[in-house]
GUFINU-315949 format. One record per atom (N, C-alpha, C): residue in three letters; x negated, y negated, z negated. Coordinates in steps of 0.1 Angstrom, whole numbers, padded with zeros to 4 digits, always signed. Each point is the difference from the previous one (the first is absolute). Example, Ala and Ser with C-alpha at 12.3 -4.5 7.8 and 13.67 -1.06 7.14 Angstrom:
BEGIN
ALA-0132+0057-0078/ALA+0009-0012+0000/ALA-0009-0012+0000/SER+0004-0011+0007/SER-0009-0011+0000/SER+0008-0011-0008/
% end
This chain:
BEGIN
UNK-1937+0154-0841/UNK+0014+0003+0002/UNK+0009-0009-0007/UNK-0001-0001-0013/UNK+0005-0008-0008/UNK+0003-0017+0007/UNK-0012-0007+0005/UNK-0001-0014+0006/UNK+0008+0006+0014/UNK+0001+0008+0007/UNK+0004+0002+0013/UNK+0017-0002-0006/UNK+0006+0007-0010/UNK+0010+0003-0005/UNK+0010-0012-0003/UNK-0014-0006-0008/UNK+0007-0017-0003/UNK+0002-0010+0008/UNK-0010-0001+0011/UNK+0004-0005+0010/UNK+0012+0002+0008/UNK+0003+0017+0001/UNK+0010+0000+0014/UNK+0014-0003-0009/UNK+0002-0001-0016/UNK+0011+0000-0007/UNK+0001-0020+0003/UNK-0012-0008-0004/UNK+0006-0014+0004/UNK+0001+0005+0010/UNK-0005-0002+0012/UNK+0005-0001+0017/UNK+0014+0003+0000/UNK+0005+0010-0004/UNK+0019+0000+0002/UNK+0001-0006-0013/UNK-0004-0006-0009/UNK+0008-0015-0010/UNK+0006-0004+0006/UNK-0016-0009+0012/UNK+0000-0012+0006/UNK+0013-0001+0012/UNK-0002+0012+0004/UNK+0014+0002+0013/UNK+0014+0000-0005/UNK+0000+0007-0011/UNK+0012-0003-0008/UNK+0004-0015-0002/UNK-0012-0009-0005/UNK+0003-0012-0003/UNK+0001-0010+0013/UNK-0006+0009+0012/UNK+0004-0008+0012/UNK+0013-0003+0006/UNK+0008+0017-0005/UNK+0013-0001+0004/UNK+0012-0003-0007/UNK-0005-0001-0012/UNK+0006-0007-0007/UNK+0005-0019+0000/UNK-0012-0001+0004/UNK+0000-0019+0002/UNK+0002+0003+0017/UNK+0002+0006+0007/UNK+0004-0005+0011/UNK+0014+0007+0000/UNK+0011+0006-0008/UNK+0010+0000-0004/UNK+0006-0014-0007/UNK-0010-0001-0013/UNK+0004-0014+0000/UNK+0007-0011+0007/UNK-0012-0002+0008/UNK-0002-0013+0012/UNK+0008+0005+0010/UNK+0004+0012+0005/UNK+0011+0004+0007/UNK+0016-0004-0006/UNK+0000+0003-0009/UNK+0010-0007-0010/UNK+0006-0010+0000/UNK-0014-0009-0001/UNK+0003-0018-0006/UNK+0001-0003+0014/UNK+0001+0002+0015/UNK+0001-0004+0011/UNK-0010-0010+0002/UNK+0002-0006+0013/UNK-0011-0009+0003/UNK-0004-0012-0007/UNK-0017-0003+0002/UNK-0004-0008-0008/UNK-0012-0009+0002/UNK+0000-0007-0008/UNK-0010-0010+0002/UNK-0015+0000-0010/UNK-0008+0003+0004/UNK-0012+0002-0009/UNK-0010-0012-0002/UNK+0001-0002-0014/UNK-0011-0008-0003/UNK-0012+0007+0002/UNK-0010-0004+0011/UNK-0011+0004+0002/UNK-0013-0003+0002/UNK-0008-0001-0011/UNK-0010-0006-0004/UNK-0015+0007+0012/UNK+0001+0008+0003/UNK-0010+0006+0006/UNK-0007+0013-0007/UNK+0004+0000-0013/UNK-0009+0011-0008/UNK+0009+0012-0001/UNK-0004+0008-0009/UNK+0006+0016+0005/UNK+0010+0002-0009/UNK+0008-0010-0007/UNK+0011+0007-0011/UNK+0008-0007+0011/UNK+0003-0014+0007/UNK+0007-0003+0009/UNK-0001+0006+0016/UNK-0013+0005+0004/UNK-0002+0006+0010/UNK+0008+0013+0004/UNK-0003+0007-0014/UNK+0008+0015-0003/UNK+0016-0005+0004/UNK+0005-0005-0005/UNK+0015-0006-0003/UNK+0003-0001+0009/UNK-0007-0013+0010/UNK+0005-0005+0015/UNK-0001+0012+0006/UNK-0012+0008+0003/UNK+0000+0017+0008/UNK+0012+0011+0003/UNK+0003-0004-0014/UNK+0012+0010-0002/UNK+0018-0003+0002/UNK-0007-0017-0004/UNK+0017-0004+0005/UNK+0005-0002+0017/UNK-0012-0001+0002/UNK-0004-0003+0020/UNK+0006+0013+0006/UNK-0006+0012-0008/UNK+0004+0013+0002/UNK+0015+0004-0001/UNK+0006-0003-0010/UNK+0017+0001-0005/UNK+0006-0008+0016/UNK-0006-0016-0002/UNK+0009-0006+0012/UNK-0008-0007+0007/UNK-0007+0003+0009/UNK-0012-0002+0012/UNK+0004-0015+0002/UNK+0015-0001+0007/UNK+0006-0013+0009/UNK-0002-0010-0012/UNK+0004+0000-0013/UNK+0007-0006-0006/UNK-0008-0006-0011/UNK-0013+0006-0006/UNK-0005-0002-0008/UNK-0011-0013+0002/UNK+0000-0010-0009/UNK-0008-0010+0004/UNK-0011-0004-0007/UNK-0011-0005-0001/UNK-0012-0003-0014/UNK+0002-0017+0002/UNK+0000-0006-0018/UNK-0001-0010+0000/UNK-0014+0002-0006/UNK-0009-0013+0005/UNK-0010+0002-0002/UNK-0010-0015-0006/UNK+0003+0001-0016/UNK-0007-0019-0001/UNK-0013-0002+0002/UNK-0003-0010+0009/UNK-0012-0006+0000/UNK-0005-0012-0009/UNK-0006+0003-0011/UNK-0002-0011-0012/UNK-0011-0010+0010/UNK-0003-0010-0006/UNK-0010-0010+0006/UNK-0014+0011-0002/UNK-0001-0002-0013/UNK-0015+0008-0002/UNK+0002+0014+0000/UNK+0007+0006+0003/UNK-0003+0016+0008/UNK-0010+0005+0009/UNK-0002+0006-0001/UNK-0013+0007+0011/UNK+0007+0004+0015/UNK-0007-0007+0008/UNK+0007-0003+0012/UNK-0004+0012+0007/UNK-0007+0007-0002/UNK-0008+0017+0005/UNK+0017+0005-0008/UNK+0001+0001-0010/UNK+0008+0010-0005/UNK+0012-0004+0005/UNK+0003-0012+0004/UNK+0014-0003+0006/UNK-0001+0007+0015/UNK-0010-0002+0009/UNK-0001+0006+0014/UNK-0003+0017-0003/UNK-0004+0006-0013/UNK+0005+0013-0001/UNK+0015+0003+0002/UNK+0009-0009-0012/UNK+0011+0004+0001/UNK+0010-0003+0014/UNK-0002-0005+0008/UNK+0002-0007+0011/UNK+0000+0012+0005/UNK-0014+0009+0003/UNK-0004+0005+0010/UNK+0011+0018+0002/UNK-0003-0002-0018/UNK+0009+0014-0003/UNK+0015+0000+0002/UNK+0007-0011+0001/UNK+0014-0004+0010/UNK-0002+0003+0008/UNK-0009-0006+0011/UNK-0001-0001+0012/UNK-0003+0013+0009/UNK-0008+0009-0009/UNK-0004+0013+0010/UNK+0011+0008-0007/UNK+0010-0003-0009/UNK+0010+0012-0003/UNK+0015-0006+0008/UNK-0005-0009+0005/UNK+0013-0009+0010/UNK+0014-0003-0016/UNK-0005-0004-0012/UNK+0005-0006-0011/UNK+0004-0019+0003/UNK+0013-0001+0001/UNK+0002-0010-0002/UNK-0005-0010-0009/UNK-0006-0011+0003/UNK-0011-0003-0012/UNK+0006-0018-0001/UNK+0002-0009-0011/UNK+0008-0012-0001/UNK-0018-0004-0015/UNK-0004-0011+0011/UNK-0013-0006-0014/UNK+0001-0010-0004/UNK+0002+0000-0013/UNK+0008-0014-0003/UNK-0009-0007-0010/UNK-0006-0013+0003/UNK-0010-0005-0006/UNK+0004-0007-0012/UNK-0010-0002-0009/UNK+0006-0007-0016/UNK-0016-0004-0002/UNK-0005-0010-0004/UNK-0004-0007-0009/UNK+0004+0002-0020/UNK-0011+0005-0001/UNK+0008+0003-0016/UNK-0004-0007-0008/UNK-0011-0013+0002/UNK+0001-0011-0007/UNK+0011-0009-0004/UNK+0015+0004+0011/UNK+0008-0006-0003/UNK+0014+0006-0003/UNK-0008+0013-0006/UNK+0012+0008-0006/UNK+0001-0006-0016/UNK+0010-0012-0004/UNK+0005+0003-0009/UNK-0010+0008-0013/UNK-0001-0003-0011/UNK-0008+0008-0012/UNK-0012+0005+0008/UNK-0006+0003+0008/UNK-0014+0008+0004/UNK-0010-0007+0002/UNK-0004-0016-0003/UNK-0013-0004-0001/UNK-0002+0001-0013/UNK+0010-0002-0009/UNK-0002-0001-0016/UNK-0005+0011-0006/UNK-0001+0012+0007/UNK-0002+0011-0004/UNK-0002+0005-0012/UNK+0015+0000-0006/UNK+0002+0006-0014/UNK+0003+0016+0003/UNK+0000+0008-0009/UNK+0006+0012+0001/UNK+0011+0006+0004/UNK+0007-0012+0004/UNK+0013-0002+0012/UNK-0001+0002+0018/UNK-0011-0008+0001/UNK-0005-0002+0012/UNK+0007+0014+0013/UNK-0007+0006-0006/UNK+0010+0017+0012/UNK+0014+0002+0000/UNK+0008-0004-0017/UNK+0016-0003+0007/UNK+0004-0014+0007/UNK-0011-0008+0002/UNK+0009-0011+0004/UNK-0002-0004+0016/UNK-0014+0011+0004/UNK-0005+0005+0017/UNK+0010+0011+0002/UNK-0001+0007-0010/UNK+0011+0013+0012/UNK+0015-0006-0001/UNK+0006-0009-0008/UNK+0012-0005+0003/UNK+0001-0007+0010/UNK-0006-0006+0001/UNK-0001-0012+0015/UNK+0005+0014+0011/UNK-0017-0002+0000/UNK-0001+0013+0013/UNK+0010+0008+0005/UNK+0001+0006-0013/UNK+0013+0011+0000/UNK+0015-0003+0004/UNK+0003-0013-0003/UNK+0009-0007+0001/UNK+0003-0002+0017/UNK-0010-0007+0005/UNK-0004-0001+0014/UNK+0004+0011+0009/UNK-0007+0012-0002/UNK+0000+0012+0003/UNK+0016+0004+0001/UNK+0008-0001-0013/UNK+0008+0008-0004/UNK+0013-0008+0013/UNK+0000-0012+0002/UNK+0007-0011+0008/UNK-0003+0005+0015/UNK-0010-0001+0002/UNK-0001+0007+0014/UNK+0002+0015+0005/UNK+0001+0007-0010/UNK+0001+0016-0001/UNK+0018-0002+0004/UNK+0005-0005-0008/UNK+0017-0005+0000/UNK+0001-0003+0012/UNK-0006-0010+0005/UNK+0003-0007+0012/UNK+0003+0016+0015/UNK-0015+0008-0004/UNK+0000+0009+0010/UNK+0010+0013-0009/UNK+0009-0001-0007/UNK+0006+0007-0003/UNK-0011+0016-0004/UNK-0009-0003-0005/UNK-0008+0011-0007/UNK-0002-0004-0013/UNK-0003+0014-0011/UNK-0002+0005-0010/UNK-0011-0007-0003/UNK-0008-0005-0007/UNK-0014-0005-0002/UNK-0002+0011-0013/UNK-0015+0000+0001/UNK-0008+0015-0008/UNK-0013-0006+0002/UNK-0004+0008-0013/UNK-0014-0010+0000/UNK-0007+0014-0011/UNK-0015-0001+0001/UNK-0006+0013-0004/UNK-0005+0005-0015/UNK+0006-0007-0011/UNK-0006+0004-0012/UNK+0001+0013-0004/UNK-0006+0005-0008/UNK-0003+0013-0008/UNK+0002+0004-0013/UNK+0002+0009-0001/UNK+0002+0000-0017/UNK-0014-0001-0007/UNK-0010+0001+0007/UNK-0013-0008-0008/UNK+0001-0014-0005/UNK+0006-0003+0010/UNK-0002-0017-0004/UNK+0009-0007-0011/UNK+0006+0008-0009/UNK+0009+0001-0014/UNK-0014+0003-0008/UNK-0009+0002+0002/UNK-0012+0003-0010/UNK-0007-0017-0008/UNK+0000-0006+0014/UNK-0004-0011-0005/UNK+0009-0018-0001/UNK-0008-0004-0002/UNK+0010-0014+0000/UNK+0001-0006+0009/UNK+0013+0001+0007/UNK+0008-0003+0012/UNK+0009-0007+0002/UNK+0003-0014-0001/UNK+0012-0007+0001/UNK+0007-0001+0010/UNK-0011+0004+0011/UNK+0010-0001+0012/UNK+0007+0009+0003/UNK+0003+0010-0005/UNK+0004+0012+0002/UNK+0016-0002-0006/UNK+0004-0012-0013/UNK+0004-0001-0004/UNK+0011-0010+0011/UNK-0007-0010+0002/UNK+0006-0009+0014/UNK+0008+0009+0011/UNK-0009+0010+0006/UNK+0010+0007+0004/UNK+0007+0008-0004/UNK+0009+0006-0013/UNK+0009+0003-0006/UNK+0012-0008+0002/UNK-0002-0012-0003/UNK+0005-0016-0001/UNK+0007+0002+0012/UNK-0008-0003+0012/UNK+0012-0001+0013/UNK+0003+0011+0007/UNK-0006+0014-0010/UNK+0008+0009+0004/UNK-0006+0005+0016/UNK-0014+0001-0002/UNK-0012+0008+0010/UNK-0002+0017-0003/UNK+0006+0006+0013/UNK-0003+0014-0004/UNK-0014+0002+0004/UNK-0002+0011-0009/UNK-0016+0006-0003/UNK+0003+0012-0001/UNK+0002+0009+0014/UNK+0000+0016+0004/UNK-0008+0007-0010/UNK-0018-0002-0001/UNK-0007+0007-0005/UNK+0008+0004-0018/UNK-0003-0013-0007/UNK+0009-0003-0009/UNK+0011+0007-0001/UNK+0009-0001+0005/UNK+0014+0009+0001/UNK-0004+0015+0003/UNK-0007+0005+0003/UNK-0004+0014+0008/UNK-0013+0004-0012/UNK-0004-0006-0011/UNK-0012+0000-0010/UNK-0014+0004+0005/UNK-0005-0005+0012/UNK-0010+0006+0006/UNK-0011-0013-0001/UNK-0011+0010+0000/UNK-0014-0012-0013/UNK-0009+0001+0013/UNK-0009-0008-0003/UNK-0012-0009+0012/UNK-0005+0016+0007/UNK-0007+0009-0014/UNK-0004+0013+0009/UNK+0006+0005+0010/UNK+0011+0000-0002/UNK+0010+0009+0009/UNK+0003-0009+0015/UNK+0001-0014-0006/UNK-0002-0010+0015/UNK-0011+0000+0011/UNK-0009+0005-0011/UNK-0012-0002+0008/UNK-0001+0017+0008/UNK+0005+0008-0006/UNK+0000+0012+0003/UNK+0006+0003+0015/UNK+0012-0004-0001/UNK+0012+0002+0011/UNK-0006-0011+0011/UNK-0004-0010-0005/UNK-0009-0009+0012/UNK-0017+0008+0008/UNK+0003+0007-0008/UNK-0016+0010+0007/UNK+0010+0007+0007/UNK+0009+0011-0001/UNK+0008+0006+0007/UNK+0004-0003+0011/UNK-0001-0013-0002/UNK+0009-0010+0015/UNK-0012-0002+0006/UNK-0010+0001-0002/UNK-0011-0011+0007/UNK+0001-0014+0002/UNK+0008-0007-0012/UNK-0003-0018-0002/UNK-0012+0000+0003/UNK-0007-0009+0002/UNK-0010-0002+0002/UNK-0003-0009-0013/UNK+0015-0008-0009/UNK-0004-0009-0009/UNK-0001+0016-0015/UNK-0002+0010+0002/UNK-0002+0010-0007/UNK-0008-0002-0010/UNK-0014-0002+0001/UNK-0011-0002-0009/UNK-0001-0014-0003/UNK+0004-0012+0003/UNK-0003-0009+0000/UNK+0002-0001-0013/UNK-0008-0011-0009/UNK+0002-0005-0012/UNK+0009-0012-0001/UNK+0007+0001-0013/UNK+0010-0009-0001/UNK-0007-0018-0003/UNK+0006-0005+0007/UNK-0002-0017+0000/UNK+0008-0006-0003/UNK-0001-0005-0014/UNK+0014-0007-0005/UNK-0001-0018+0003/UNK+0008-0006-0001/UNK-0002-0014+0002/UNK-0009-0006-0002/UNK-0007-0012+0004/UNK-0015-0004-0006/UNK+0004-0009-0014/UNK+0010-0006-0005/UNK+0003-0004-0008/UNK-0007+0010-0016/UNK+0004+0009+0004/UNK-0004+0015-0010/UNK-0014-0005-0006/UNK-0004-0004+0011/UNK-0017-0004-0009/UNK-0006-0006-0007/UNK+0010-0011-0003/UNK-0001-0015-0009/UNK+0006+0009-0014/UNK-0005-0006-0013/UNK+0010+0001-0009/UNK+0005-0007+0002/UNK+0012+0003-0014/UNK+0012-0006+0001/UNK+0000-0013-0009/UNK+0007-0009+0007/UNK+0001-0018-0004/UNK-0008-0006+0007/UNK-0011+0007+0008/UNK-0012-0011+0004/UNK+0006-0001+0012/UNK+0005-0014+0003/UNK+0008-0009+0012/UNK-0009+0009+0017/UNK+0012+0005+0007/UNK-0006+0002+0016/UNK+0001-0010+0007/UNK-0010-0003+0012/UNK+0003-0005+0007/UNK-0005+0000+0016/UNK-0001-0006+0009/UNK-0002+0006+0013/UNK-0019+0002-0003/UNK-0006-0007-0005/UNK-0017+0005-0002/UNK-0002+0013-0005/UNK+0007-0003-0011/UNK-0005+0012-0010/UNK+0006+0018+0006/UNK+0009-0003+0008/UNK+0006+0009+0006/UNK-0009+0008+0016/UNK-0005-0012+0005/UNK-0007+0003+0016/UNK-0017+0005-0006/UNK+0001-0005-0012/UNK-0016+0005-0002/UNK+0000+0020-0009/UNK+0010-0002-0007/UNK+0002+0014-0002/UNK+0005+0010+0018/UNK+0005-0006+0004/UNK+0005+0008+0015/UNK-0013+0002+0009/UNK-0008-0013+0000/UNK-0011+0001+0009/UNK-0012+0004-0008/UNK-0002+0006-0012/UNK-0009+0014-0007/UNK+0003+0009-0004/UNK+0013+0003+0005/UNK+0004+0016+0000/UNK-0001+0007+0016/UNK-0002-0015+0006/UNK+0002+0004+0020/UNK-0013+0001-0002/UNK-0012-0008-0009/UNK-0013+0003+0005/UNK-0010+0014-0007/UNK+0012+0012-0013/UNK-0001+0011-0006/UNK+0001+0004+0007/UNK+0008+0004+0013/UNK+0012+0006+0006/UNK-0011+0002+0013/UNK-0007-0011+0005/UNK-0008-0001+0011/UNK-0014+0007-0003/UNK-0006+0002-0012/UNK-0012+0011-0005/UNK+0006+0013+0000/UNK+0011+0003-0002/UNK+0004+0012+0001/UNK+0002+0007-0014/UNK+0007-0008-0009/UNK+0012-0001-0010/UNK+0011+0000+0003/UNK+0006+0015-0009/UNK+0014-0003-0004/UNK+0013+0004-0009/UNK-0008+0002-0011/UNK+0008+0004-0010/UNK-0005-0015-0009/UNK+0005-0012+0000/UNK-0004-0007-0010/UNK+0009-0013+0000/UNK-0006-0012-0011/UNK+0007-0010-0001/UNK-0010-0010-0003/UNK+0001-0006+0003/UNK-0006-0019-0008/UNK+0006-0008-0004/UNK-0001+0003-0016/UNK+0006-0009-0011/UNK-0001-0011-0002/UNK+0008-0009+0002/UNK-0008-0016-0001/UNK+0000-0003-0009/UNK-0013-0002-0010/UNK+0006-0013-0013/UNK-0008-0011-0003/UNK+0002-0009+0008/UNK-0006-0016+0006/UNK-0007+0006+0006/UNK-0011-0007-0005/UNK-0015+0003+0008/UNK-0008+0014+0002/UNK+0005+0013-0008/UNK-0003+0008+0000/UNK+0015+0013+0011/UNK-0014+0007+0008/UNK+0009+0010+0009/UNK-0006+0010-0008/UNK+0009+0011-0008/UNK+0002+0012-0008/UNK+0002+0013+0010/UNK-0011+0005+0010/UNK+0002+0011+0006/UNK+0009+0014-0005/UNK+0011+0004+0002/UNK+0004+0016-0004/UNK-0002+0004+0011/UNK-0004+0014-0003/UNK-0005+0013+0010/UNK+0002+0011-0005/UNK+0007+0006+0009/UNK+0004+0015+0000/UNK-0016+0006-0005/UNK+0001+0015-0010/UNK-0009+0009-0001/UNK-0009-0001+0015/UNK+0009+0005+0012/UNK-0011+0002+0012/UNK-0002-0011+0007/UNK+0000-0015-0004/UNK-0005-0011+0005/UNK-0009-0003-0006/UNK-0003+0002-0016/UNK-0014+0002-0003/UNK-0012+0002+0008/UNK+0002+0011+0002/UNK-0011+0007+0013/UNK-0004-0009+0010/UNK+0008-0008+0005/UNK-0001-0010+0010/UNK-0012-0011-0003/UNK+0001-0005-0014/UNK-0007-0007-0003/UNK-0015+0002-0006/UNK-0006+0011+0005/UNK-0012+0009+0002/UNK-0009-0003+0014/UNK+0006-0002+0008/UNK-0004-0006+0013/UNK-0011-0012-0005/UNK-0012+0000+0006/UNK-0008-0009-0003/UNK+0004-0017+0005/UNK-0007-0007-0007/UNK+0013-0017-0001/UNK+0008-0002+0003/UNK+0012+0012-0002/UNK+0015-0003+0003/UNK+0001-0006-0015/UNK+0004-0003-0010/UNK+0000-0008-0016/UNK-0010-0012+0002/UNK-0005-0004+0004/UNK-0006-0013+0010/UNK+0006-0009+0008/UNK+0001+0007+0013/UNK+0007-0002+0008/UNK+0021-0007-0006/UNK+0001+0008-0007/UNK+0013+0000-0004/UNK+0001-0013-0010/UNK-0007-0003-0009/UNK-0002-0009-0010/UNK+0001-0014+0011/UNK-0010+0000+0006/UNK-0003-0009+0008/UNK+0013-0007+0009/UNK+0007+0013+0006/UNK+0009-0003+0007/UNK+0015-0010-0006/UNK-0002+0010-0014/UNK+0012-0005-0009/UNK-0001-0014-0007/UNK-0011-0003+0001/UNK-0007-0014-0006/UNK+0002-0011+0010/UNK-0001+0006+0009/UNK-0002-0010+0013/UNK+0014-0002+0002/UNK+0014+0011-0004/UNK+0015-0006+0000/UNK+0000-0013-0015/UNK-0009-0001-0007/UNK+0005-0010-0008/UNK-0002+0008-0013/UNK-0001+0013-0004/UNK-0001+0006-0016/UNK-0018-0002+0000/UNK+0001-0002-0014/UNK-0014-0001-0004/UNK-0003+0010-0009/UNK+0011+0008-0001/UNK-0011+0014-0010/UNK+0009+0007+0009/UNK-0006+0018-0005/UNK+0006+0009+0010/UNK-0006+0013-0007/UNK+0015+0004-0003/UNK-0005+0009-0014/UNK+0006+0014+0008/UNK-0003+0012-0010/UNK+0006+0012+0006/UNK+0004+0007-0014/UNK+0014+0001+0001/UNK+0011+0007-0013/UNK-0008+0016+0001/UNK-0002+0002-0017/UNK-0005+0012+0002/UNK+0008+0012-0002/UNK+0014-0006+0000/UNK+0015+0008-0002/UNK+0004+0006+0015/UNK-0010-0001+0008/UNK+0010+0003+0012/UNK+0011-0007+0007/UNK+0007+0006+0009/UNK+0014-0007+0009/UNK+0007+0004-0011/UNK+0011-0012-0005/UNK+0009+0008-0007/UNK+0013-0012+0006/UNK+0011+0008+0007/UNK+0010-0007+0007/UNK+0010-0008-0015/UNK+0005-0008+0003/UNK+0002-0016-0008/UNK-0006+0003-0015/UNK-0016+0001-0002/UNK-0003-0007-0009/UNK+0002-0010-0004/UNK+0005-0009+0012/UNK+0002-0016-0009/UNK+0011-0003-0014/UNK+0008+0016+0005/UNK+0011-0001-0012/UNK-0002+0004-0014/UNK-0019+0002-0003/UNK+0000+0007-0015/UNK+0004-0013-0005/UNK-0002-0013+0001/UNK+0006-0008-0008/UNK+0011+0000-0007/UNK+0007+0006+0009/UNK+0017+0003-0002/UNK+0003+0004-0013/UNK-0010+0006+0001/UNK+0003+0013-0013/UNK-0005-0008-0014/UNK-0003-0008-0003/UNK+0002-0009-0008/UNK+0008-0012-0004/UNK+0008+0002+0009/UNK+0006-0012+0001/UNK+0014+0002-0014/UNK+0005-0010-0006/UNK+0010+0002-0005/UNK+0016+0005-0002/UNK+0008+0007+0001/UNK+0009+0006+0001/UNK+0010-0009-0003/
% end
């Protein structure tokens, strides 16, 4: 009775917090959504489509080395919600600060972008809104900081509603990008200072597409040179129990060009690359 109890008290949280951000977004009038495909932007665009059906539009960046499956997701989820959809391609080898990849690198990609975004949103005389959370104040974030700068509203942010509750109200809806795991830029997987470039970038994209194709999906591949540093979720573990899948996988990753191929005994842990951070000098 008690778990029945707790349950049905979230369930009207979550509705609470539904009508609350679509007061919001009723509020801020029509708009333009940065829409990446995953469920903190998915949620966002759903709801703003709902305030103003005619009016609401998704900008939607296609980086070079993006996952071209995940772009024809987001595509797809415009298309069957009849969402005006605008895909605006960027090469981010030529964003300015982002091959040098210093601990800058994410404010000096979401400025561009953002920037871009923010110009064309004007053009169509809409609001531009883009999906952060008040989770994402937990860790080191500079891009979050870029969009302060030009002055990017962030609904969730303004309304203090955290990843759970996104993911929550996205089950409610039936997203379909609901459960999906978060995919942050491939850049994420390099430490920081070691120079990007179009190689080092297509071979992390094309062994996460060939994780992704065994039937992985809570994870990352860390590059550091020659070595690919598997993270895995607790239940991707399990996965690697299958007889010559850790064989198979070695081999595969070897044959992109790494010659060792290790597995973190830490688990997925979303931007590890920033414990360095935390040494760094003040």
């Amino acid at each position: 009775m008690e778990e029945k109890s707790r349950k049905n008290i979230e369930h009207w949280d979550y509705l609470l917090e539904r009508k609350r951000l679509r007061k919001y977004l009723s509020d801020l009038g029509p708009s333009a959504v940065a829409f990446s495909g995953g469920v903190d932007s998915g949620l966002l665009l759903a709801l703003a489509h709902e305030a103003y059906p005619e009016q609401t539009r998704a900008l939607t960046i296609a980086f070079r080395f993006s996952s071209e499956t995940d772009l024809k997701k987001a595509q797809d989820f415009c298309t069957e919600r009849k969402i005006a959809q605008t895909v605006i391609e960027v090469d981010e080898l030529e964003i300015p600060g982002f091959s040098e990849n210093t601990p800058e690198r994410c404010y000096h990609c979401k400025r561009s972008i953002f920037s871009r975004m923010q110009e064309l949103s004007d053009d169509l005389g809409l609001k531009l809104i883009e999906g952060s959370n008040v989770d994402d104040r937990n860790d080191f974030r500079p891009g979050i900081r870029a969009l302060r700068e030009i002055n990017i509203t962030s609904p969730f942010v303004d309304c203090r509603i955290n990843k759970r509750t996104i993911r929550s109200l996205a089950c409610e809806l039936g997203l379909e990008m609901a459960k999906t795991p978060s995919k942050p830029c491939l850049a994420t997987r390099f430490p920081y200072f070691e120079c990007l470039d179009a190689g080092k970038l297509a071979r992390v994209k094309d062994a996460e597409a060939y994780l992704e194709s065994l039937g992985f999906r809570e994870f990352r591949v860390r590059s550091h040179a020659d070595l690919a540093r598997l993270e895995l979720s607790t239940e991707e573990w399990e996965h690697l129990k299958e007889p010559g899948l850790r064989s198979e996988l070695n081999s595969a990753l070897r044959q992109l060009g790494y010659q060792y191929v290790s597995l973190d005994l830490d688990f997925l842990k979303s931007g590890s690359m920033n414990r360095v951070l935390n040494d760094r000098p003040d």
